[in-house]
C-alpha positions, 0 to 999 in steps of 0.5 A: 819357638813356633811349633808347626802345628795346623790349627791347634785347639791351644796356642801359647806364644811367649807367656811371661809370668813372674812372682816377684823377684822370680819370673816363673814363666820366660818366653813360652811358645807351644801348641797343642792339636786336637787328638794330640798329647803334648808332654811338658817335661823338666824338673820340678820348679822348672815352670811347668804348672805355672804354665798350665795354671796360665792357660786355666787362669788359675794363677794366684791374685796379683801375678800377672801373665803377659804373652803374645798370644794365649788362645784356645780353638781361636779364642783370646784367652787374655782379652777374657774377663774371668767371668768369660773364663770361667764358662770355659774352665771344667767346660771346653778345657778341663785340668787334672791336678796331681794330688786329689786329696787336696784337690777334692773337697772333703766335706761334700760328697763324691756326687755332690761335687761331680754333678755341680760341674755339669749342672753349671755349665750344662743346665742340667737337673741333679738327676741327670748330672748324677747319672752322668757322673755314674756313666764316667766313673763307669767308664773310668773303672770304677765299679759300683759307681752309684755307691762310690757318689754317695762316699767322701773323699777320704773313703776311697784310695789314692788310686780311685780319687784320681779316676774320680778326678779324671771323671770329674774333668770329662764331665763336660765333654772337653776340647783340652785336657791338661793333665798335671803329674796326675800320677805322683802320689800313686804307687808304681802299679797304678800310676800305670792303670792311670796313664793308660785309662788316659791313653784310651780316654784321649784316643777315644774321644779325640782330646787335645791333652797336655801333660805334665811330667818329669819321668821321660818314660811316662812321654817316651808312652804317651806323647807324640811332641815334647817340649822340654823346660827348664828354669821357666823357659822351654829349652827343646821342643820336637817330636817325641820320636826326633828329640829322643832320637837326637836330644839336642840341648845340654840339659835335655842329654843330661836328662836321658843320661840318669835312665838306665836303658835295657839291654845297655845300662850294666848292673852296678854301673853308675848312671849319670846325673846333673849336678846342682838345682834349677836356679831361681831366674829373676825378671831381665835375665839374659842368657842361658838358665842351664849355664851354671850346671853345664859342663860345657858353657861358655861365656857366650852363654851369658848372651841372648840364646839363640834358636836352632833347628834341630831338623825337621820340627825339632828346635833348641835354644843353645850356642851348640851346633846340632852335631855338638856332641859327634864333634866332641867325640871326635 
C-alpha cells in the first residue's frame, strides 16, 4: 500500500522483521506528515510495536529488519549505523512506551533522567537542561514541577509518570512523535487527560505523531489516517473519516462490530466478536493471515492477496470487491 502523503517526515515501504520461525512484521508500507497523527491499530501480537521499534531501532540484537525503504524527513534510516541513530533517537523522533514504570529508571531521579536527554543532544549544562525539564513538566500539567525533579519514579502516580514520560520525549524538540499504548496502564479518567494533552501538544507544536492503539474510539478522536494491522501485515489503510465510513476488509468489519454504537446498540443485545486469536505467521507464508477466523474465506484466500482501492486513498488487501458486504445483503 503507497499511502499519498506529500513529504512525509516518516516513510515506511515494505519492512519485514522476523524473530525466528515468526515474521512479526509482513510487508508494512506507511507514512506519517508533519502535524498529522497516524493510528496503527489491531490487536495485540498483530505487530504494531515491532513496527515502531524498527523505525527507533530499538529491536533486540540479532533480529534484523529488511524494507524498501525506512526514511524520516529523507534520511535512510537502514544505511545508519547505530551511532547515527542514536543522535536522532530522544532528538528529532522520540517514543512514548506504554508502561512508564518500566520504562523510567527507578533508581535516578526525575531530573536526573530528564536533563541526560537534553544535556546529550543539546550540549546543554545541568542547569539549563533542569530548567528545561520544569518548563515541560509545567507544560505537561504537572505542578510543582521543581519538587516533582527532585522524586523517583515510584513517588508518583501512574497518571504522572506518564506525563513525566511525555515531557521526557518533547525535551528536544521532536519532528516524530511515536506514541505506544501510552494509556494502557491508566484508569478510564486519566488515560482521557492524557490523549487530550497529546491532542494539544501535537496541535501546538506541529509533531508528526504516530500512535499505537487497539481501541478504535481512541483514533475515531485522535487520528486523521488508520492503518489497520493484523498478523504482522497492515490489512486497511485510509483515512479515519473513509475507513469508519466504509470499513472494508473482513477483520476491519469485525473490529467495529464488538463497539457498542449509541443511540443503535440496545441494552442486553449481544455485540459482536471475532472468534479465535491472532495466528503466529512463519517466514514465506503466503495468503491471507485473517483466513482461518473469517466467516467469509475462501480458498483463494491461501493465494497472494491482492490490493484494492476502496475509494479515494482508501486500500485493502482481500479478494472481496469493496461493495462485498451490500452484495451479501442483497
Amino acid at each position: 500500500m503507497t499511502p499519498v502523503v506529500p513529504d512525509p517526515v516518516l516513510s515506511v515501504a515494505n519492512l519485514r522483521v522476523s524473530f525466528g520461525q515468526t515474521e512479526a512484521a509482513r510487508g508494512v508500507t506507511l507514512a506519517v506528515a508533519r502535524g498529522e497523527t497516524h493510528c496503527l491499530v489491531g490487536e495485540s501480537g498483530c505487530g504494531k510495536s515491532v513496527t515502531a521499534l524498527s523505525v527507533m531501532n530499538l529491536l533486540p540484537r540479532g533480529i534484523a529488519r529488511t524494507a524498501d525503504h525506512l526514511r524520516f524527513q529523507g534520511q535512510d534510516l537502514l544505511g545508519m549505523s547505530e551511532r547515527q541513530t542514536a543522535r536522532l533517537r530522544g532528538d528529532k523522533m522520540a517514543m512514548i512506551f506504554q508502561e512508564p514504570m518500566t520504562s523510567l529508571n527507578p533508581a535516578y531521579t526525575i531530573g536526573s533522567q530528564m536533563s541526560e536527554v537534553f544535556e546529550r543532544h543539546r550540549g546543554a549544562t545541568r542547569r539549563q537542561a533542569m530548567d528545561r525539564a520544569a518548563e515541560l513538566l509545567a507544560r505537561v500539567g504537572i505542578t510543582a514541577p521543581g519538587m516533582r525533579l527532585g522524586q523517583y519514579p515510584h513517588q508518583l502516580s501512574g497518571g504522572l509518570r506518564q506525563r513525566v514520560m511525555i515531557a521526557m520525549a518533547l525535551m528536544c524538540d521532536p519532528e516524530l512523535l511515536i506514541a505506544d499504548e501510552p494509556t494502557t496502564a491508566l484508569d478510564v479518567t486519566v488515560q482521557a487527560q492524557i490523549l487530550r494533552l497529546l491532542q494539544k501538544l501535537q496541535q501546538e507544536l506541529g509533531l508528526a505523531l504516530l500512535l499505537i492503539t487497539h481501541d478504535l474510539g481512541v483514533v475515531a478522536r485522535m487520528a486523521q489516517r488508520v492503518s489497520v494491522m493484523y498478523a504482522g501485515e497492515v490489512v486497511e489503510t485510509g483515512t479515519v473519516a473513509e475507513v469508519f465510513a466504509a470499513p472494508t476488509h473482513p477483520y476491519t468489519r469485525g473490529l467495529l462490530d464488538c463497539i457498542p454504537v449509541p443511540g443503535m446498540t440496545r441494552a442486553g443485545e449481544p455485540l459482536g466478536n471475532i472468534p479465535g486469536v491472532v495466528p503466529r505467521i512463519a517466514p514465506g507464508f503466503i495468503g491471507c493471515g485473517f483466513r482461518d477466523r473469517c466467516t467469509l474465506a475462501m480458498p483463494e484466500c491461501a493465494q497472494t492477496m491482492p490490493l484494492r482501492n476502496a475509494g479515494g486513498d482508501h486500500f485493502y488487501l482481500c479478494r472481496l470487491p469493496p461493495d462485498w458486504k451490500r452484495a451479501a445483503a442483497a
